[in-house]
N, C-alpha and C positions, 0 to 999 in steps of 0.2 A: 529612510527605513533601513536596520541594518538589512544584510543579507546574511542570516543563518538558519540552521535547521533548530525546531522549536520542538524538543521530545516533551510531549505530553503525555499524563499517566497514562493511555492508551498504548503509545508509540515505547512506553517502556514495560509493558507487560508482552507486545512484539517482541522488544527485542531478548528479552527473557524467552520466550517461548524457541526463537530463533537459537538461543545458546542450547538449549536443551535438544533441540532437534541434531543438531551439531554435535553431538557428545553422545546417542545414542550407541547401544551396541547392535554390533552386525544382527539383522532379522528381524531388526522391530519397525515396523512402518514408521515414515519420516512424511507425513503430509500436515500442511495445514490451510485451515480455510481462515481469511479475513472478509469478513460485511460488517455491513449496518448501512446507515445512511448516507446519502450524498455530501460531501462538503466539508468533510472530518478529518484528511488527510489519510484516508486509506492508499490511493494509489502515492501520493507524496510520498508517503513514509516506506510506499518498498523501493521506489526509485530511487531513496536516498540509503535504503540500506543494497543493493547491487552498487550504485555508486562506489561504497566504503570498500567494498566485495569481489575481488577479479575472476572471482569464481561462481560468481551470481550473475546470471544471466534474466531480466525482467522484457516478458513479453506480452505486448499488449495484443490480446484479441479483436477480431471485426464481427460487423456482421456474416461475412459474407463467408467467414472460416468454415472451412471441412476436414476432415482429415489429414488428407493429402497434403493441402497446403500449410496446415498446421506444423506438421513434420517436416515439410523444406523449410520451414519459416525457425524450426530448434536447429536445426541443423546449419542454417546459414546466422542464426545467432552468435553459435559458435567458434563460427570462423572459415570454415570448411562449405564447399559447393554440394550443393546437394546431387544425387544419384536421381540419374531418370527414372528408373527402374523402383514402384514401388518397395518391392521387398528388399532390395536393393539399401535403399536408401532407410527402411528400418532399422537395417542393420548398421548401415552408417552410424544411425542417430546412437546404438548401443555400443557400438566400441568406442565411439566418442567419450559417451558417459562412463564407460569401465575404464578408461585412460583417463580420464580428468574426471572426479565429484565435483560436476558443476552444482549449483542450486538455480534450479527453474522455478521464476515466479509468472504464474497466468493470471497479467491482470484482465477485469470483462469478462471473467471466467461462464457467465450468463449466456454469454453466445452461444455456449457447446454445450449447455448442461441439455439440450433435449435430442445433440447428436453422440447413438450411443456409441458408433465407431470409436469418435476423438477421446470419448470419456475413456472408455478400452483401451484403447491403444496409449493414451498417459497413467493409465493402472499397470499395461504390460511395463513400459518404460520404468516404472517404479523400480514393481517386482522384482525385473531382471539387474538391473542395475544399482538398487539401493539410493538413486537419486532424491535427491530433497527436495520436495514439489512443492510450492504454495500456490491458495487459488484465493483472487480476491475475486469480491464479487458484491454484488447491493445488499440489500435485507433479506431479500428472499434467496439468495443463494445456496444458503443452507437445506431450504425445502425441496431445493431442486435439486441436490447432490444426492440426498435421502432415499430419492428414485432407485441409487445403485447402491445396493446394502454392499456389495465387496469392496467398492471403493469408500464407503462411507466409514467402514472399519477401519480405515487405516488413516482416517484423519485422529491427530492426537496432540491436535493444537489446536484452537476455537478462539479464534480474538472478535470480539465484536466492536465496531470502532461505533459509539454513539454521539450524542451531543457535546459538545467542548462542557467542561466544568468550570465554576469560577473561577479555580486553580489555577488551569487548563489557562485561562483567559489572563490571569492573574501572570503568569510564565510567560507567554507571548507578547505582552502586551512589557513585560522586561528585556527580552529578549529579543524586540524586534522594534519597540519605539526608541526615536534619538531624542526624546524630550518624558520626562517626566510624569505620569496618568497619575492620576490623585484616586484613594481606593473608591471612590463615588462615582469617579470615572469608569474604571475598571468595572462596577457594578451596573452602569448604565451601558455599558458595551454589552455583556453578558445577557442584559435585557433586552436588549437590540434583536437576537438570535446570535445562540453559541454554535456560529459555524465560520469557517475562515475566511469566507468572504468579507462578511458584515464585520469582524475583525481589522480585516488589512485596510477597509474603507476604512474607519475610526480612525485608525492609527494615522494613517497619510493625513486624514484634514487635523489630527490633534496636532501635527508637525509643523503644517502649514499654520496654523494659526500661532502656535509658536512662532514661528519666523517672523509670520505679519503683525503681529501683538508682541513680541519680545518678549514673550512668558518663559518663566523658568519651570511652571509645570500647567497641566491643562486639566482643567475641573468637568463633569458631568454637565455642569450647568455651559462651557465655554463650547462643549460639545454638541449642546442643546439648541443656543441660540448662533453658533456660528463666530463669538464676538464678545468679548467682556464692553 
């Protein structure tokens, strides 16, 4: 299976949304929230855009986050030791960010939507800095952001990453097989469930049975029984 990144119509309405937040003028809120469902390449696709990005910094949340530790945890992303001293170390986090536009991505964003400190203190960080925040998060993360109408105002990006599309399926299954899917194929993946697991399975055994069969492409039905 190769190895590259598979932009799906989802992952290119991101990255659209991303150019635009990147080109805003001075004063206009720069947040965006990504959910939906598990298994669609939400977190994939921000790790792969920080990747492309030396000025994107993607941080994944625990459970066990508060504040405190959230803020040494921007602040040691960036390169820099954090300050003992909470207030201290706020301000670390802000000359950081007024010297360098970094772009903060909180993946797990779920953890902290019911801690209202963390939510606060990444609306201060905004405000004062103009940084570019994105929050991924599952389905429901959106209800739970809703909680805080000031921070909710300033989201102005909304991607919802849902089920793969045939497309979706039809793209990856180009882009990521070393052997040939017949559109039956393709159709019978899609029916499997369009999420990237039950994808990268297909793909691996339509490869493998290529190799063991010497097939020059692999049909719905080879997929079915394992075996022409």
């Amino acid at each position: 299976m190769r190895t590259v990144f598979v932009k799906t119509g989802t992952v290119k309405k991101f990255i659209a949304a991303m150019g635009r937040l990147q080109n805003v003028r001075p004063g206009i809120p720069k947040m965006c929230l990504i959910h939906g469902i598990y298994g669609v390449g939400r977190s994939e696709t921000a790790i792969w855009w920080a990747a492309q990005h030396d000025d994107c910094k993607f941080i994944r949340l625990v459970s066990i986050i508060e504040a405190p530790w959230l803020l040494s945890k921007i602040i040691a992303e960036m390169g820099q030791v954090p300050e003992r001293i909470k207030e201290k170390r706020f301000n670390q986090a802000i000359n950081i960010l007024l010297d360098r536009q970094y772009t903060l991505i909180f993946d797990e964003i779920d953890y902290v939507t019911s801690d209202r400190k963390a939510i606060e203190m990444l609306r201060d960080i905004h405000d004062i800095t103009g940084t570019i925040i994105v929050f991924i998060g599952m389905e429901d993360a959106e209800r739970k952001l809703n909680r805080y109408p000031h921070l909710n105002d300033r989201v102005m990006e909304r991607i919802r990453f849902d089920k793969l599309t045939l497309e979706d399926i039809r793209t990856a299954a180009t882009d990521l097989c070393e052997v040939k899917l017949t559109e039956d194929a393709i159709s019978y993946i899609y029916s499997d469930g369009p999420r990237f697991r039950p994808l990268i399975k297909h793909i691996c055994k339509a490869e493998a049975l290529a190799r063991t069969n010497s097939l020059k492409e692999v049909t719905a039905a080879d997929l079915r029984e394992g075996k022409r």
